[in-house]
Structure formats: structure tokens, C-alpha cells
C-alpha positions in Angstrom: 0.0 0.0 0.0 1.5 3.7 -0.9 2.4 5.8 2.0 0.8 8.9 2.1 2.8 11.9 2.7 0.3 13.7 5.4 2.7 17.0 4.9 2.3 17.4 1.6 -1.9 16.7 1.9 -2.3 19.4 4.4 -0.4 21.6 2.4 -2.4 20.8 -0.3 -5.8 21.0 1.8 -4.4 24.6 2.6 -3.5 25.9 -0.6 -7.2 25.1 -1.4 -8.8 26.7 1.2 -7.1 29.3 0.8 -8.2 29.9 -3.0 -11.6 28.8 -2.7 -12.3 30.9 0.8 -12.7 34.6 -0.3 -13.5 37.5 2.3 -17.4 37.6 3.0 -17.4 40.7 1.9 -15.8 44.2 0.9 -16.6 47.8 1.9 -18.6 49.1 -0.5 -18.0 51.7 -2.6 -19.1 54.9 -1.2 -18.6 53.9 2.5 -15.7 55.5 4.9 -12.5 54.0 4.6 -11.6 53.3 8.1 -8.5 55.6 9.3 -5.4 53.8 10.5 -1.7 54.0 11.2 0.5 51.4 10.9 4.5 50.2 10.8 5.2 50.3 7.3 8.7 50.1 5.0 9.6 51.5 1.5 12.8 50.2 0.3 14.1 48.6 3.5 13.6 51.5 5.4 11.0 51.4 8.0 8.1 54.5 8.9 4.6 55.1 10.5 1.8 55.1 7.9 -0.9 56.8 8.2 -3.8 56.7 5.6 -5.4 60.7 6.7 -2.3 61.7 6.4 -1.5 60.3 3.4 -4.8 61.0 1.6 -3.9 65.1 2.0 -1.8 64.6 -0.9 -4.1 62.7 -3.1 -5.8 59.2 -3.7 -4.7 56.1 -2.1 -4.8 52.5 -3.8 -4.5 50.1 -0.7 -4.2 46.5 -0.9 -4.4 44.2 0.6 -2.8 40.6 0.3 -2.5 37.2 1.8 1.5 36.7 3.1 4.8 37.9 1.4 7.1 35.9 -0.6 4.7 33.6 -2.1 4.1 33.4 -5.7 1.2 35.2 -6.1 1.4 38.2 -3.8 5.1 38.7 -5.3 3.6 39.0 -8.6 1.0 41.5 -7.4 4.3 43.4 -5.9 5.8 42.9 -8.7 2.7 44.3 -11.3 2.3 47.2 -8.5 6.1 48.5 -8.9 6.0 48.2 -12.5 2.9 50.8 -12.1 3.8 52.6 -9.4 5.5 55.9 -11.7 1.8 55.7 -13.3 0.3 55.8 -9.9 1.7 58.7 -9.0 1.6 60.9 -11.9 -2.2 60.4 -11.7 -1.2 61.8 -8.1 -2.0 58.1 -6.3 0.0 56.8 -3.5 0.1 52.9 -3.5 0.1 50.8 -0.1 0.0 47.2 0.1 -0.7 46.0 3.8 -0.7 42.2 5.2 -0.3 40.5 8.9 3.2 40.1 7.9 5.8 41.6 10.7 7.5 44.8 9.8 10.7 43.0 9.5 9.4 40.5 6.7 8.2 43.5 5.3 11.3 45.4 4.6 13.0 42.9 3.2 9.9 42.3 0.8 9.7 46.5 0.2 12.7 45.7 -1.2 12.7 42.8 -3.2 9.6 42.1 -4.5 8.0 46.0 -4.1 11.5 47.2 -6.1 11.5 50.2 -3.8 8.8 51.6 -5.4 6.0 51.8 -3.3 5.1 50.8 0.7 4.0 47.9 2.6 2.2 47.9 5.7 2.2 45.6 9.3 -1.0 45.0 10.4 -0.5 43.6 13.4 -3.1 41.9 14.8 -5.1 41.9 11.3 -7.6 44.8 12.5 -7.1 46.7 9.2 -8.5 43.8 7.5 -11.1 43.2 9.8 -12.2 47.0 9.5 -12.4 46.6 5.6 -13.9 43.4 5.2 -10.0 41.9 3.8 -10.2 38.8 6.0 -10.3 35.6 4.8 -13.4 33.8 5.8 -12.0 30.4 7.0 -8.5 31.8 8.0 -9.5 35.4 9.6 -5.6 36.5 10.2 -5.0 36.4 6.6 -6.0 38.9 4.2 -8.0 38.0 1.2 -6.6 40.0 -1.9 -8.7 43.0 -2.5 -8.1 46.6 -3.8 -9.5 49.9 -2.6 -9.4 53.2 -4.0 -9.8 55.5 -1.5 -10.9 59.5 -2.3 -9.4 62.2 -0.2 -12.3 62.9 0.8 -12.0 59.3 3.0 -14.1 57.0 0.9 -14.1 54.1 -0.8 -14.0 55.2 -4.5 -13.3 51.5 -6.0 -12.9 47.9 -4.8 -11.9 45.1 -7.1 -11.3 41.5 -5.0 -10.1 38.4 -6.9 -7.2 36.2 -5.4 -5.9 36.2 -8.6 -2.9 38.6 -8.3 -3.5 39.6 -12.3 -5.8 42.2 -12.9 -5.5 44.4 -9.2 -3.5 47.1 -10.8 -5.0 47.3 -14.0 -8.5 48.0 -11.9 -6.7 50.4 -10.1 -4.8 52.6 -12.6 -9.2 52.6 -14.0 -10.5 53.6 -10.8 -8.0 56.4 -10.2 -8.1 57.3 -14.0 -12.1 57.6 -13.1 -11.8 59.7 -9.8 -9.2 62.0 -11.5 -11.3 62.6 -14.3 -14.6 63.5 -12.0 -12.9 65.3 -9.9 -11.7 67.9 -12.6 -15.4 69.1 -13.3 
């Protein structure tokens, strides 16, 4: 009789869960975006986010994503750097938050983020709790979702898929969007 190798079936039984249990649900667009502060780094180095702050000098696209340095959420970095100079010449600050500790983080501002852009700690996971970024089954994991929030505070956009493809291509829209109604 084969032996089973029980490591590699709860691995398995993980990975699945993990794509096939989505957040309930996601601020809707419209709603306040819950304030925060957080440990955050850009290019190794760390700092204190915080979004009010932040949203004085324009939009914010915050994501949020399951754990650094797997596959997926290094491609999202990855697709995020590569739009970052696009982000901000629409006048867009990009943020990418997780539960991952601030010291996995500036190693992953680094190397996956490119310098580019930040990530944030959420310690404890309450910034996902407070915008519905939780997975269901696993709720100190963040489920990957996208907010565009307004300075004015409020959810301007939300796309959530846990493919990693697609996140900043909704979000370059969504600010493209907001810029162009805010003009008139």
C-alpha cells in the first residue's frame, strides 16, 4: 500500500482553502474607509503610515494581500512597482498591507516592491477586519482585494479576486475615473 505523505496533503488541503475561501465581503463603494496608522517600510527602510495623512496629498490605492514571498502576492508586488510611476503621476499613492511583521516586510519592500511603493504591518489583522479583507475560514489572513480610496475618506473603488492579475489594471481605471470626475 502507498504511503501517504500527510505534509504534503495538508499543504495541499491549505492551498485550497485558501483559494476557494474569499473575504465575505468588501466595503462598499461609497462607504468611509476606516482611518489607520500602521509600521510600514519602502525600500528597506521602515516608517509610520498613516492613511489621513496620506490622503492630504491625493488618492490612495490600498491592498491588501495574503502573506509575502509567495508566488502570487510577489507578482502583485511585482505588477504594482512596475505601475507605481503611473500611480503617482495620476497623483496616487500605493500601499500594500498584510499580517506580515514589519521585519518581513522590509526585506519584501525591497525585493519584491522594487523600492517603489510601501508595505504595511497589520498587526493583529484589524485593518483587514475594519475593511472586510479577512479571509473567511482563515481570519488572520488577508484575502486580496483593492481599494481606491478618495481624499475625501471613501471608498472610491474595490476590485477582489485572489488572482494577483488584474489588481493594478482595476486600479490605474479607478483612479483614471476619480481624477477625471474630480476635474469638473
Amino acid at each position: 500500500m502507498p504511503r501517504i505523505n500527510t505534509r504534503f496533503l495538508l499543504a495541499a488541503a491549505l492551498s485550497g482553502a485558501l483559494v476557494s475561501a474569499p473575504a465575505l465581503a468588501a466595503l462598499a463603494v461609497g462607504a468611509a474607509a476606516p482611518d489607520f496608522s500602521a509600521d510600514a517600510a519602502v525600500g528597506g527602510q521602515p516608517f509610520k503610515f498613516n492613511l489621513a495623512g496620506t490622503l492630504k496629498q491625493g488618492p490612495v490605492v490600498l491592498y491588501f494581500y495574503p502573506k509575502a514571498f509567495t508566488s502570487g502576492c510577489t507578482v502583485e508586488a511585482h505588477n504594482f512597482a512596475e505601475a507605481t510611476d503611473k500611480f503617482k503621476a495620476m497623483g496616487a499613492t500605493v500601499i500594500g498591507i498584510s499580517n506580515d511583521d514589519i521585519d518581513t516586510l522590509k526585506k519584501f519592500s525591497v525585493e519584491a516592491c522594487r523600492n517603489k511603493f510601501a508595505v504595511a504591518a497589520d498587526a493583529g489583522a484589524k485593518v483587514m477586519k475594519d475593511y472586510d479583507a479577512a479571509l473567511l475560514k482563515y481570519p488572520g489572513v488577508a484575502d486580496r482585494i483593492s481599494y481606491l480610496i478618495t481624499p475625501e475618506g471613501k471608498v472610491g473603488a474595490v476590485f477582489a479576486s485572489l488572482n494577483p492579475d488584474g489588481h493594478v489594471e482595476a486600479m490605474l481605471k479607478a483612479v483614471e475615473q476619480w481624477k477625471a470626475g474630480a476635474k469638473r
